[in-house]
N, C-alpha and C positions, 0 to 999 in steps of 0.2 A: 359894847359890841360894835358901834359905828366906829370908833376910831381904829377896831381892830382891822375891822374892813378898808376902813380908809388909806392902814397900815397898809395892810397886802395889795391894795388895787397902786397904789404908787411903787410899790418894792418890780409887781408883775410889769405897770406900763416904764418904768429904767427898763427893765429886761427886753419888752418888746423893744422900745428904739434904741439902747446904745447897749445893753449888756450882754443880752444874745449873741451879735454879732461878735462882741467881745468873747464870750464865752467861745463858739465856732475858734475865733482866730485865734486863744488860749490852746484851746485841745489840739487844734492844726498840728502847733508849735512843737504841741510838747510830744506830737505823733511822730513827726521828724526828729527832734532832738534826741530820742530814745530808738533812731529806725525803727520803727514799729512797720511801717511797709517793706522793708528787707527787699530793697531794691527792686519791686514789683510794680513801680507806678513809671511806666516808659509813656514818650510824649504824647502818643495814641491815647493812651488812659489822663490822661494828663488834662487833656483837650475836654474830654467825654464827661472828665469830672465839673471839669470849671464851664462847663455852656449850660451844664445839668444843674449848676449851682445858682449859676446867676440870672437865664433865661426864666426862671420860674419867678423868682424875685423879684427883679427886672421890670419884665414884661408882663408876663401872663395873671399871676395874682391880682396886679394891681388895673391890670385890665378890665380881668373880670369883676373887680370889687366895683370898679369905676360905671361897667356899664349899667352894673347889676342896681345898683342904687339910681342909675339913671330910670331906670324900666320899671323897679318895682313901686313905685308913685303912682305910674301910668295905668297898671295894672291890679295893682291893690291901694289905692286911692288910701282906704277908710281906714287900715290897718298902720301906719305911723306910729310907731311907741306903742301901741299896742300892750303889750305887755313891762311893758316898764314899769310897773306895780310890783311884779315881780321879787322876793328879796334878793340882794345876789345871792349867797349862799344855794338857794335853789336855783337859782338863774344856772348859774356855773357847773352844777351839779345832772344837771338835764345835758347843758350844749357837750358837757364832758363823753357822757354815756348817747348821747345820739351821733353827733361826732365820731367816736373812736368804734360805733358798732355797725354806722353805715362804712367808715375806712376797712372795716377787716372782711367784712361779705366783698367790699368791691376789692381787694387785696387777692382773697382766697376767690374769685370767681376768674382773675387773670392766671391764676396756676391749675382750675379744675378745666377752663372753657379752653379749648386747643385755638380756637381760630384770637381768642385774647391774648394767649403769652406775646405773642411777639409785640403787643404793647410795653409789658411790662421787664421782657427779657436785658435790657440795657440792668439794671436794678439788682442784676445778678451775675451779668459776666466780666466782671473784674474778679483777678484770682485775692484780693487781699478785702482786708477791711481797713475804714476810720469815718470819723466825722463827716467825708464828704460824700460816702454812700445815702446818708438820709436823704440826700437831692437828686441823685444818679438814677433820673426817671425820661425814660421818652416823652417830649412836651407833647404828647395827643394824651396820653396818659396823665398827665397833670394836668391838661386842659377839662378834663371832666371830673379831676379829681373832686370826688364832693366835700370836703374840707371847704374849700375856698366860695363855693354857691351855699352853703350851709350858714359859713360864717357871714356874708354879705347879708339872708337874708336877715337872720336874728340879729344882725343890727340894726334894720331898719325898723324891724318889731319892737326895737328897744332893748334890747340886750346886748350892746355893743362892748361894757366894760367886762363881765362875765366870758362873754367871747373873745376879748383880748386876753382875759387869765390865763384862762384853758388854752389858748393857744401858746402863752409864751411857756407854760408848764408842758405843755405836750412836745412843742419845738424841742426842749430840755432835753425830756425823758428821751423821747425818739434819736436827737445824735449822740446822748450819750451811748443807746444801746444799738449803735453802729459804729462807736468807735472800740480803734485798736488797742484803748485804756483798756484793759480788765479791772474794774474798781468793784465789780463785786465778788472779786478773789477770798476777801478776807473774810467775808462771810462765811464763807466756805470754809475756810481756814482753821478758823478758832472755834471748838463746839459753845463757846458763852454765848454767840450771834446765830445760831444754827435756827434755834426758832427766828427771829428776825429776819433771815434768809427764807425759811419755808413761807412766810408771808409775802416778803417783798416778791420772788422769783412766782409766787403765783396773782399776784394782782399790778405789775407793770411789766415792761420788756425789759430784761438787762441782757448786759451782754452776752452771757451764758447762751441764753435762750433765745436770743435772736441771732447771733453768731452760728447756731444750730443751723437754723432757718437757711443760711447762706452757703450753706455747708456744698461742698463737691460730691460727696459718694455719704449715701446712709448706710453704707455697710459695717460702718466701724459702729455702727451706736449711739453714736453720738449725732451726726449731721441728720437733721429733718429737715430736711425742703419740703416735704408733703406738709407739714402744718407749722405752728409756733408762726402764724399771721399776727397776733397783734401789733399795733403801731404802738401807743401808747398803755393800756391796759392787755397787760397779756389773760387775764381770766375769762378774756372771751375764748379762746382757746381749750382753757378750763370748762367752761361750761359745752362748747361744740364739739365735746371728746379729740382736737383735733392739737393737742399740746404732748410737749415731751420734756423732760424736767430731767438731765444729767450733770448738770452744774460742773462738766468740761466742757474744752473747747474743741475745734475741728482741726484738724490738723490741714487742711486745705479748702482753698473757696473758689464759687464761681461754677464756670459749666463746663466739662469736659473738652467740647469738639469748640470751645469759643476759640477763631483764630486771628482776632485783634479788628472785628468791624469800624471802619472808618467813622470817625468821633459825629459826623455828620449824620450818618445812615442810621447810629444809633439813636441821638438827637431828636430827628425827624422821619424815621419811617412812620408812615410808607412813601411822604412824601419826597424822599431820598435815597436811594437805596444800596446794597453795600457789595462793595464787589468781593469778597469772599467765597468764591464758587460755593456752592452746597448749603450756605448759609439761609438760617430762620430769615434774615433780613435780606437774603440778593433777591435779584425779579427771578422771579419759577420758583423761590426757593420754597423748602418745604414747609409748612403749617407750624408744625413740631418736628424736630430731627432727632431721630433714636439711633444708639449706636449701636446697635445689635447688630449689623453689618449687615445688613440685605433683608430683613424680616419687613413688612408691611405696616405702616404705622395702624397704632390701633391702642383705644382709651379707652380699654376698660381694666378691671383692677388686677386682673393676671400680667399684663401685660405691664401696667407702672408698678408692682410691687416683683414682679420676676428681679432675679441675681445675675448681674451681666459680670463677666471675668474684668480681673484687674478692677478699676477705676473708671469703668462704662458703666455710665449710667441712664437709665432709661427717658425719656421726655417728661415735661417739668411737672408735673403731679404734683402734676407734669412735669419732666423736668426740674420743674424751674426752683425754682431758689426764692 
């Protein structure tokens, strides 16, 4: 049993420092080599991607890792390894499920709380998907992300290698099921894998169902922006009644009225803001923007579940994606 462990905790730390990255720049490649963005990545999105990508990596995680272990001595003196008794297998098993169930409440309370989307709206208004959507976050919105305060603290508590698992597994899961791969096509496909598919599609995110999530208009069926939150473990969704399981994809992504806010505004609102008249991110701009053409914003469920003509769709239920 130890070597087994031994096994996985060095397969998972390769992946945190050199495979991961590798993996990213593998699916990048192979996103491009196969157009999979179908010429929808113009230098606007271009920018939005790459500051989204590397400011959180960067700067911000390792900021917070740095200070967080500065401070938590000072403040929790007696706790040190703490729990480093711990087996991993439990270890890994807790930071998994506390992890992945605090990211889907703070996920789903930026698409239910109106004065929050426009945290999260960057995260949704590119019309396409791949790989570099799992970063494509307003840095105020990463900056609280609780991932990153979560995993500082359990290291200090001692659970640092457990915490590295579960994140290079979660990192995985999570771009794969934002990239423009469909690799669980074949699930689908073949009925010999069907049970294997009704498993996988309800206890992680793939692409199906998070693809969903990103979706432009739920009129077809298929797109839910109203739920399919999970990052990592899509069965939280399963459990919050707040999942949809069609095993196609959308045929269009992103937000309706998005009119290419500057890579900057998206970045750093609100500390930046976008000149886009009428936009979630310009100064005045509105809270939530519905396209109903003149109707009064308003959140409650008449109003996010109403049928708007054509490919208007109502605020991110918000809106958002």
């Amino acid at each position: 049993m130890e070597a087994t462990i031994e096994f996985f905790k060095k397969v998972i730390d390769n992946l945190n420092g050199f495979g991961f990255p590798f993996l990213v720049f593998f699916i990048g490649v192979a996103e491009f080599s196969f157009g999979l963005y179908r010429g929808k990545w113009p230098k606007n999105e271009r920018w939005v991607d790459i500051a989204c990508f590397t400011l959180p990596r960067l700067i911000i995680r390792p900021a917070v890792a740095y200070f967080g272990l500065e401070l938590l001595p000072k403040v929790l003196p007696g706790l040190k390894n703490e729990f480093s008794w711990v087996p991993f297998w439990w270890g890994a098993a807790i930071i998994a499920v506390a992890d992945d169930l605090t990211q889907y409440w703070y996920h789903r309370l930026h698409h239910e709380v109106p004065w929050l989307w426009r945290f999260h709206r960057t995260h949704h208004s590119a019309s396409y998907m791949g790989m570099a959507m799992a970063s494509r976050q307003n840095a105020i919105y990463t900056l609280f992300f609780s991932q990153t305060y979560l995993t500082t603290a359990l290291v200090y508590l001692g659970l640092g290698i457990p915490a590295v698992v579960v994140r290079g597994i979660k990192g995985t899961i999570t771009t794969l099921a934002h990239s423009s791969i469909p690799w669980d096509k074949p699930f689908y496909k073949y009925k010999v894998l069907h049970p294997i598919a009704w498993v996988l599609e309800r206890v992680i995110s793939t692409p199906a169902t998070h693809h969903a999530h990103h979706a432009a208009t739920t009129d077809d069926g298929v797109g839910y922006y109203k739920g399919n939150f999970g990052n990592m473990f899509f069965i939280w969704d399963i459990i919050f009644g707040t999942a949809l399981i069609s095993r196609q994809y959308p045929k269009a992504y992103g937000i309706s009225h998005y009119e290419g806010d500057q890579w900057y505004a998206q970045l750093l609102w609100p500390i930046f803001k976008s000149k886009v008249e009428g936009s979630e991110l310009a100064k005045d701009g509105p809270v939530v923007r519905l396209d109903d053409f003149g109707s009064e914003p308003s959140y409650n469920k008449t109003t996010i579940d109403q049928k708007l003509p054509g490919n208007i769709n109502p605020a991110p239920e918000l809106v958002s994606h």
